[in-house]
OpenMM code with the backbone's topology and positions (N, CA, C; nanometers):
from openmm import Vec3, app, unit

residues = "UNK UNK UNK UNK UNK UNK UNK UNK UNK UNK UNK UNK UNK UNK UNK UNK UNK UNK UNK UNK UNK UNK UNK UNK UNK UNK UNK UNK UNK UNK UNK UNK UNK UNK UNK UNK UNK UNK UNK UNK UNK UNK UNK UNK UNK UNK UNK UNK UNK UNK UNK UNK UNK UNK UNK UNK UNK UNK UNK UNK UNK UNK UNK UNK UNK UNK UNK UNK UNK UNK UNK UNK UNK UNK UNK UNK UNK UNK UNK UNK UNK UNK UNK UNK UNK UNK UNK UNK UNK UNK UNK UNK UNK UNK UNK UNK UNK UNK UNK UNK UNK UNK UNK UNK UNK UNK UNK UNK UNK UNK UNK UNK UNK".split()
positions = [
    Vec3(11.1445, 7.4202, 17.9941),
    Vec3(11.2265, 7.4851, 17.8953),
    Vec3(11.1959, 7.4258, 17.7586),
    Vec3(11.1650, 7.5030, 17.6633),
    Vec3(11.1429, 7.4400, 17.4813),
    Vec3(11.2756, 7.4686, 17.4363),
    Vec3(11.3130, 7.3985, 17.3528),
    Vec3(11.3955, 7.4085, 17.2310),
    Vec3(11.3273, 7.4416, 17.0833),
    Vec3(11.3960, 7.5053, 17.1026),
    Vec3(11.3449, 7.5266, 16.8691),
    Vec3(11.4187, 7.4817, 16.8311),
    Vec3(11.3846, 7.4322, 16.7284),
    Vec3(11.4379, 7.3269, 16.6203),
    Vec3(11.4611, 7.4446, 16.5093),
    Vec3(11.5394, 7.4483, 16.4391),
    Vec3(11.5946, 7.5504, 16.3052),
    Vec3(11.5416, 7.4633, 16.1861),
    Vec3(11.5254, 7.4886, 16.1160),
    Vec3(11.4608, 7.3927, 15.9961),
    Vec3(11.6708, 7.3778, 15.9059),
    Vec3(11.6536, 7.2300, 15.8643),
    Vec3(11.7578, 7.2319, 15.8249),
    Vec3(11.7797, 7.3329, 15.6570),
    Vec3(11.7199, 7.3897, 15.6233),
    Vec3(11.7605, 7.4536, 15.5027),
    Vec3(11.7929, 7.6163, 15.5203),
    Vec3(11.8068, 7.6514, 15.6791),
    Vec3(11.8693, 7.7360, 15.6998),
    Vec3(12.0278, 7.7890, 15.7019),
    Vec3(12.0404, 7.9013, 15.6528),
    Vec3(12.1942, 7.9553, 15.6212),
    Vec3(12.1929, 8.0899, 15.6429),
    Vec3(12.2780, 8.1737, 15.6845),
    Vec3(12.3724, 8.2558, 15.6484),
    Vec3(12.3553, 8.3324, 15.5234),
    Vec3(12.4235, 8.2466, 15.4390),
    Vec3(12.3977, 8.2384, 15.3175),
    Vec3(12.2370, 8.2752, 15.2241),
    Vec3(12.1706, 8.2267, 15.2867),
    Vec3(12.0303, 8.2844, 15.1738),
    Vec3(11.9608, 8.3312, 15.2632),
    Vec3(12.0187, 8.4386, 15.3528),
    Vec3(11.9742, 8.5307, 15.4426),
    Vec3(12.0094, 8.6704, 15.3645),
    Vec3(12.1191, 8.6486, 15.3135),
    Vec3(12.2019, 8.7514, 15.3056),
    Vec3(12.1756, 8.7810, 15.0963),
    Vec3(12.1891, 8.6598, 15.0425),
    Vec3(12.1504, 8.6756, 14.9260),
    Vec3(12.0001, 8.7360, 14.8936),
    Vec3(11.9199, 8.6969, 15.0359),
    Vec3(11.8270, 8.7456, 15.0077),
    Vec3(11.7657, 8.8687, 15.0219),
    Vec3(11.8362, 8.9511, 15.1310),
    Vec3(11.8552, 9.0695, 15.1495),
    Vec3(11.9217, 9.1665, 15.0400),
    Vec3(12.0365, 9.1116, 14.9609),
    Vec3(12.0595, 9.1975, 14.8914),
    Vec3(12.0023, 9.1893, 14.7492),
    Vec3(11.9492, 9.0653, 14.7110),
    Vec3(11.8648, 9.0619, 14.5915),
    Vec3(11.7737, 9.2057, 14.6282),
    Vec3(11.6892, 9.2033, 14.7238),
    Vec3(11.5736, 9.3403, 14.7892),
    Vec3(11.6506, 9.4565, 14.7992),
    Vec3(11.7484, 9.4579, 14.8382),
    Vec3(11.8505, 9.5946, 14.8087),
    Vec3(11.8488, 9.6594, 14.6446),
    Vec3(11.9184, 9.5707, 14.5665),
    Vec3(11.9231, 9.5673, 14.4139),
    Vec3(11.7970, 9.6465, 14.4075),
    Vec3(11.7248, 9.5526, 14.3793),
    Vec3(11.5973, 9.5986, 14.3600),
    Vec3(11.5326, 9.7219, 14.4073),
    Vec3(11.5586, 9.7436, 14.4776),
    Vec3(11.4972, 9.9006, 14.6071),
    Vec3(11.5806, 9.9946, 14.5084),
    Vec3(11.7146, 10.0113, 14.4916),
    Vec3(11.8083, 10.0732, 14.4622),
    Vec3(11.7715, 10.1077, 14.3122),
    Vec3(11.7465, 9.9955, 14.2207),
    Vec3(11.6928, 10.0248, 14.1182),
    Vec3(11.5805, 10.1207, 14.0832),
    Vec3(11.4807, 10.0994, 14.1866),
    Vec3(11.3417, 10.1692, 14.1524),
    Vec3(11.3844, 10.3361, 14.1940),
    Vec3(11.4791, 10.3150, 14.2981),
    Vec3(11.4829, 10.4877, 14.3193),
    Vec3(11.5719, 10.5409, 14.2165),
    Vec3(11.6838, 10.4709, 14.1621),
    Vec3(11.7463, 10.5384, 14.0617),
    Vec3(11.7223, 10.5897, 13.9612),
    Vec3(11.5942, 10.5095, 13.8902),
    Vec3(11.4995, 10.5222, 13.7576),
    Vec3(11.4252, 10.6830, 13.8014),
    Vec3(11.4007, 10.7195, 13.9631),
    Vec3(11.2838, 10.8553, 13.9309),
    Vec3(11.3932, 10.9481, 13.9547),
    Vec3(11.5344, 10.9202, 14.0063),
    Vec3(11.5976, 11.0501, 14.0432),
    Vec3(11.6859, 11.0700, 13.8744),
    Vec3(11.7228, 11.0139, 13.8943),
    Vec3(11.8256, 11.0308, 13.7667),
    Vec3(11.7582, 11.1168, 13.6155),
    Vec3(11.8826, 11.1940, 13.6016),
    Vec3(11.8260, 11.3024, 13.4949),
    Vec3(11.9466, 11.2522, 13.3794),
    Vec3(11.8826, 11.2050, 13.2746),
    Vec3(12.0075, 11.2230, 13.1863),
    Vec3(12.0470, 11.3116, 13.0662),
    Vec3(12.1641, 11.3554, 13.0280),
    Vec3(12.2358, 11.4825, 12.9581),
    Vec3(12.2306, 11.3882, 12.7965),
    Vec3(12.1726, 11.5010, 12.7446),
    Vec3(12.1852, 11.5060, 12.5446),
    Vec3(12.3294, 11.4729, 12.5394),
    Vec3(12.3439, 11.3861, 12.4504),
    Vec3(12.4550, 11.3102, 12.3845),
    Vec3(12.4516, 11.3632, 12.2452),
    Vec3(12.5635, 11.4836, 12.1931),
    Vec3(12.5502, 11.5620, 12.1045),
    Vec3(12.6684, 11.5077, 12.0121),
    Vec3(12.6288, 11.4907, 11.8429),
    Vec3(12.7449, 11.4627, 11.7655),
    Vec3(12.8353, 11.5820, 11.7657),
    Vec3(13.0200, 11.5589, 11.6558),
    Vec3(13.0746, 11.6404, 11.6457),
    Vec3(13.0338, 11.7610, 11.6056),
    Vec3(12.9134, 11.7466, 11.4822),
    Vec3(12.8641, 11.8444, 11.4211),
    Vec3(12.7574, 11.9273, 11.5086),
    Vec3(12.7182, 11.8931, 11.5911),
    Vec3(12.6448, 11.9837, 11.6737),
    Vec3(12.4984, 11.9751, 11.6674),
    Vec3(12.4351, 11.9089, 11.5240),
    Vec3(12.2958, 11.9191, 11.5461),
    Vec3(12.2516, 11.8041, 11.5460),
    Vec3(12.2762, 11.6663, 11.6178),
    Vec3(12.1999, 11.6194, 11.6028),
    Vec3(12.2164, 11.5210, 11.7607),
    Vec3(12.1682, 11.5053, 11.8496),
    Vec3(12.1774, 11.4645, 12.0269),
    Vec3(12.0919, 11.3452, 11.9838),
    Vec3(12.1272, 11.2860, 12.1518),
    Vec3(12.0806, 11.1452, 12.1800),
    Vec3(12.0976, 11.1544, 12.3473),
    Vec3(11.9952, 11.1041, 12.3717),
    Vec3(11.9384, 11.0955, 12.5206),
    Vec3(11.8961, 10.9895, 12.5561),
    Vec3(11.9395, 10.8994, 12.6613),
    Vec3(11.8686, 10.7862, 12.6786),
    Vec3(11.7348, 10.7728, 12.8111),
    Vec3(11.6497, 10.6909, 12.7742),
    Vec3(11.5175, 10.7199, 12.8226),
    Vec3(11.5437, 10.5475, 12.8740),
    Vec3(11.5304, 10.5118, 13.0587),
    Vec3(11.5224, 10.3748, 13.0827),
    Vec3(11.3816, 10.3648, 13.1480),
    Vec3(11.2829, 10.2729, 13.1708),
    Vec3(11.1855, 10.1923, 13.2012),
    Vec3(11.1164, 10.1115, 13.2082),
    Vec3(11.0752, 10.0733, 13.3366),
    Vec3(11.0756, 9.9215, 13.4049),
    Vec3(10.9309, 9.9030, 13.3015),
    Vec3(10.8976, 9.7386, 13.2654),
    Vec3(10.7986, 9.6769, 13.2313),
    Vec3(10.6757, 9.6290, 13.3156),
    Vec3(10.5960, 9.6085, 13.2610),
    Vec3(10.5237, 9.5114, 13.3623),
    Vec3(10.5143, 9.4337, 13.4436),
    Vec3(10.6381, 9.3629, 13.4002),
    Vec3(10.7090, 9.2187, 13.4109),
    Vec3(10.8409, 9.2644, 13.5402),
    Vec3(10.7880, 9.3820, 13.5531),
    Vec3(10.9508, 9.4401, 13.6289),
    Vec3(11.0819, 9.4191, 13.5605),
    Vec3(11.0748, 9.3374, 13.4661),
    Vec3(11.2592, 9.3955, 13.3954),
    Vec3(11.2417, 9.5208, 13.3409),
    Vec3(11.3727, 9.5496, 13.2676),
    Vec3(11.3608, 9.7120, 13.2511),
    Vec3(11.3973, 9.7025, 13.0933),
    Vec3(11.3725, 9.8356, 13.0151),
    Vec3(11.4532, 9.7719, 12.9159),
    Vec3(11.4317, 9.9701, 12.8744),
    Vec3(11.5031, 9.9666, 12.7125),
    Vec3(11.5614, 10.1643, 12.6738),
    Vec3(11.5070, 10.1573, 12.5539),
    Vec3(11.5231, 10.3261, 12.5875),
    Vec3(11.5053, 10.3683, 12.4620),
    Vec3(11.5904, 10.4815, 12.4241),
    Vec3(11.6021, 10.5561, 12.2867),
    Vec3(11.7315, 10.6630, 12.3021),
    Vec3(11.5653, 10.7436, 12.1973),
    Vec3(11.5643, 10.8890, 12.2891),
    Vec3(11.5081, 11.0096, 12.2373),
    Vec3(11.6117, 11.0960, 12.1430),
    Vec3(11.5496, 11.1520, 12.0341),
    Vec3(11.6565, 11.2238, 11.9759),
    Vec3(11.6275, 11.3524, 11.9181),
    Vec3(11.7037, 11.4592, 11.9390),
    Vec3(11.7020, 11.5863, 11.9093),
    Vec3(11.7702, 11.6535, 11.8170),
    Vec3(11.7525, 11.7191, 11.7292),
    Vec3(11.7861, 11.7846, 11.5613),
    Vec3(11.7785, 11.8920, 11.5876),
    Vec3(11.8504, 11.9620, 11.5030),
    Vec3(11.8294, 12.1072, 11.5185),
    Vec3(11.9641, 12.1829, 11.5563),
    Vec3(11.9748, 12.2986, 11.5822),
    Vec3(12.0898, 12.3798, 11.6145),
    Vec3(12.0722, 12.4508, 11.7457),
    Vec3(11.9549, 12.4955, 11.7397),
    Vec3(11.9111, 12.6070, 11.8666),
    Vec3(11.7619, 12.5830, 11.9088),
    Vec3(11.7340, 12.6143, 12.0062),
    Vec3(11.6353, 12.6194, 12.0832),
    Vec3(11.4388, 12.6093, 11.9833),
    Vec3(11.4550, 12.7001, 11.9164),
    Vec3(11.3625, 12.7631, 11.7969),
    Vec3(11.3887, 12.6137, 11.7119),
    Vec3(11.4504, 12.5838, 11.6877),
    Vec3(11.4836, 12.4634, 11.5384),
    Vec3(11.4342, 12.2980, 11.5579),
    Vec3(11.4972, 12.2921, 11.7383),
    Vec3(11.4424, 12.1436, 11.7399),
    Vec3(11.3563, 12.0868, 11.6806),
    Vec3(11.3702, 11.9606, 11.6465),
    Vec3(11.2932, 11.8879, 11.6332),
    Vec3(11.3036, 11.7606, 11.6931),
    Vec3(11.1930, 11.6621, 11.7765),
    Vec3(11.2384, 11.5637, 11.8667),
    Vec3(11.1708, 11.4295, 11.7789),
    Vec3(11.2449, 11.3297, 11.8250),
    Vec3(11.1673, 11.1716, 11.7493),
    Vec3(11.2219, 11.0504, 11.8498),
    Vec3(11.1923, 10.9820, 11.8481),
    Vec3(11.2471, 10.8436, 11.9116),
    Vec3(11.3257, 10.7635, 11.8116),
    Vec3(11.4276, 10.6891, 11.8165),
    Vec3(11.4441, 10.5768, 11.7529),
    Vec3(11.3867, 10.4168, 11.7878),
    Vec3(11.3879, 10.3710, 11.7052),
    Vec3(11.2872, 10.2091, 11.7317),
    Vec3(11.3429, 10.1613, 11.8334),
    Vec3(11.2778, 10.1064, 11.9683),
    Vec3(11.2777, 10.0919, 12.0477),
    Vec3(11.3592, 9.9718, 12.0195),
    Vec3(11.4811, 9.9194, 12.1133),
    Vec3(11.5216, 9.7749, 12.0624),
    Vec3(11.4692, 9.6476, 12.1739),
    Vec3(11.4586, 9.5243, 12.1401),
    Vec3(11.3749, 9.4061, 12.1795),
    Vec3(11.4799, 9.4060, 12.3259),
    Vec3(11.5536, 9.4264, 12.4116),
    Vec3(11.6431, 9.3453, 12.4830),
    Vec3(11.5606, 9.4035, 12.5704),
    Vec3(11.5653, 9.3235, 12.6604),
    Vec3(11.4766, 9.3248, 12.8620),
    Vec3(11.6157, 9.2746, 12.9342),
    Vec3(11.6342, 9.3619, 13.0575),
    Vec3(11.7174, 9.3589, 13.1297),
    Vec3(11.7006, 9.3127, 13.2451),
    Vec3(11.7330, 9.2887, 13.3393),
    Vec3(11.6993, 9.2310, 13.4516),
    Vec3(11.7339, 9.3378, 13.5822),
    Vec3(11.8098, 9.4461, 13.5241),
    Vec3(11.8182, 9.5843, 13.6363),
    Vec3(11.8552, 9.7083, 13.5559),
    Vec3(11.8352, 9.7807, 13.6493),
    Vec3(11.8048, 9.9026, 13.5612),
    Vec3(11.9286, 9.9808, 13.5415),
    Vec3(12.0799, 9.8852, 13.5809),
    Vec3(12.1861, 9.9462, 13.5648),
    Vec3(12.2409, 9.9072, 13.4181),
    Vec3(12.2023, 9.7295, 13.4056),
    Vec3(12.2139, 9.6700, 13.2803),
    Vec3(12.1366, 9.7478, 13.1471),
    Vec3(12.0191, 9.7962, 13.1627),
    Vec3(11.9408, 9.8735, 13.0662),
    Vec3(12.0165, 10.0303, 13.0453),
    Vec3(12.0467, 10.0959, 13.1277),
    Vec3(12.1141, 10.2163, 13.1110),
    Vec3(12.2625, 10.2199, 13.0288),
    Vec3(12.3183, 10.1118, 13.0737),
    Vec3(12.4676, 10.0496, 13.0440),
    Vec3(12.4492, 10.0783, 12.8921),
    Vec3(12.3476, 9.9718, 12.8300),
    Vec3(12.3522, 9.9297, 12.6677),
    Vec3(12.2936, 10.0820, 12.6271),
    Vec3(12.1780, 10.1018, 12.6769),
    Vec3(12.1442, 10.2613, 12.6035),
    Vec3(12.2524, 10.3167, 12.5863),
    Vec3(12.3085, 10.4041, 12.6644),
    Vec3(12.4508, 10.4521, 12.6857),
    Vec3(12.5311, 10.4403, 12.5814),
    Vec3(12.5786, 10.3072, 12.5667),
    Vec3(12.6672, 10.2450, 12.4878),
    Vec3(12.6175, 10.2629, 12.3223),
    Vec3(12.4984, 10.2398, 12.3332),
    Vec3(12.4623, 10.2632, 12.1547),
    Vec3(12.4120, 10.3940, 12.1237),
    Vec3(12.4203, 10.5358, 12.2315),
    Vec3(12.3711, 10.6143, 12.2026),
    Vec3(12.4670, 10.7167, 12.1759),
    Vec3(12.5866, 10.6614, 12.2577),
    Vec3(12.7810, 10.6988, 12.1934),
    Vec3(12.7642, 10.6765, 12.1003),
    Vec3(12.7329, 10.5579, 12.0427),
    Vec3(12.8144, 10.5198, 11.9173),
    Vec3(12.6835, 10.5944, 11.7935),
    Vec3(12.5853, 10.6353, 11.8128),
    Vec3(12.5082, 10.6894, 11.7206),
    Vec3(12.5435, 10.8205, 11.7077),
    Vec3(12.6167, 10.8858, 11.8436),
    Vec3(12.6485, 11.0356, 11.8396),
    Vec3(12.7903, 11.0496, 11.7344),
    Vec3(12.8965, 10.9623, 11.8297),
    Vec3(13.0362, 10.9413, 11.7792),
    Vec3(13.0352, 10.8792, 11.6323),
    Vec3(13.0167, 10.7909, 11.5756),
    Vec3(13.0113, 10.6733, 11.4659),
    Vec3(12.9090, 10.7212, 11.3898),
    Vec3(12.7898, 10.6646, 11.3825),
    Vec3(12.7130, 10.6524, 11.2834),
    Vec3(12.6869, 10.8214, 11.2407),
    Vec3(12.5890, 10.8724, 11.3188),
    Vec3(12.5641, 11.0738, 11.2776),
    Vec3(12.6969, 11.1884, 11.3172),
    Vec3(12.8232, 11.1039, 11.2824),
    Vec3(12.9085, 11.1619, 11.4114),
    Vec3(12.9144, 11.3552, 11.2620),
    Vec3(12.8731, 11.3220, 11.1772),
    Vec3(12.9161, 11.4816, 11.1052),
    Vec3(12.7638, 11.5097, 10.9936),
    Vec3(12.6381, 11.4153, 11.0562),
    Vec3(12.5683, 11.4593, 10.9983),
    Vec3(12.4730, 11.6209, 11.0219),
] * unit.nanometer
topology = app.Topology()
chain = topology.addChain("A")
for resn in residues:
    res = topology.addResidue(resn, chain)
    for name in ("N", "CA", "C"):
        topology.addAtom(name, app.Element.getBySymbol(name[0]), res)
């Protein structure tokens, strides 16, 4: 009969952390190709914001907000705004801040241009 010996730096614990770190992660990459996101339109009507998320090289993720002018279909006109420096570490954290500053460019800053 053998015995196995368990190596003592075994746990529970970084079985399970380690499984769901690979979850996160899995979860992330499929969310980035399914997900469609909706024009973020000021009060005045012509001027939207859309946020655009994608992973780096480096695998963090980081945004951008696309933006649309115009009134109707015929008028658009599309541009990006300057991409901002922050790298995220998932692709829920990167969507979060886009989101958040692409309200406040619709609502606040162009909210009646």
């Amino acid at each position: 009969m053998y015995t196995l010996l368990l190596p003592t730096s075994f746990s529970i614990k970084g079985i399970f952390s380690a499984a769901s770190a690979a979850t996160l992660f899995l979860r992330d990459r499929f969310a980035a190709g399914e997900r469609k996101e909706e024009w973020i339109t000021n009060r005045a009507g012509s001027l939207s914001f859309k946020v655009h998320v994608y992973q780096l090289q480096s695998g963090k993720w980081t945004s951008g907000i696309l933006t649309r002018s115009g009134t109707f279909y015929g008028n658009h006109r599309f541009g990006s705004l300057k991409q901002p420096d922050e790298v995220f570490s998932s692709f829920r954290q990167a969507r979060r801040f886009a989101l958040k500053l692409a309200n406040q460019m619709a609502n606040l800053r162009y909210a009646y241009q």
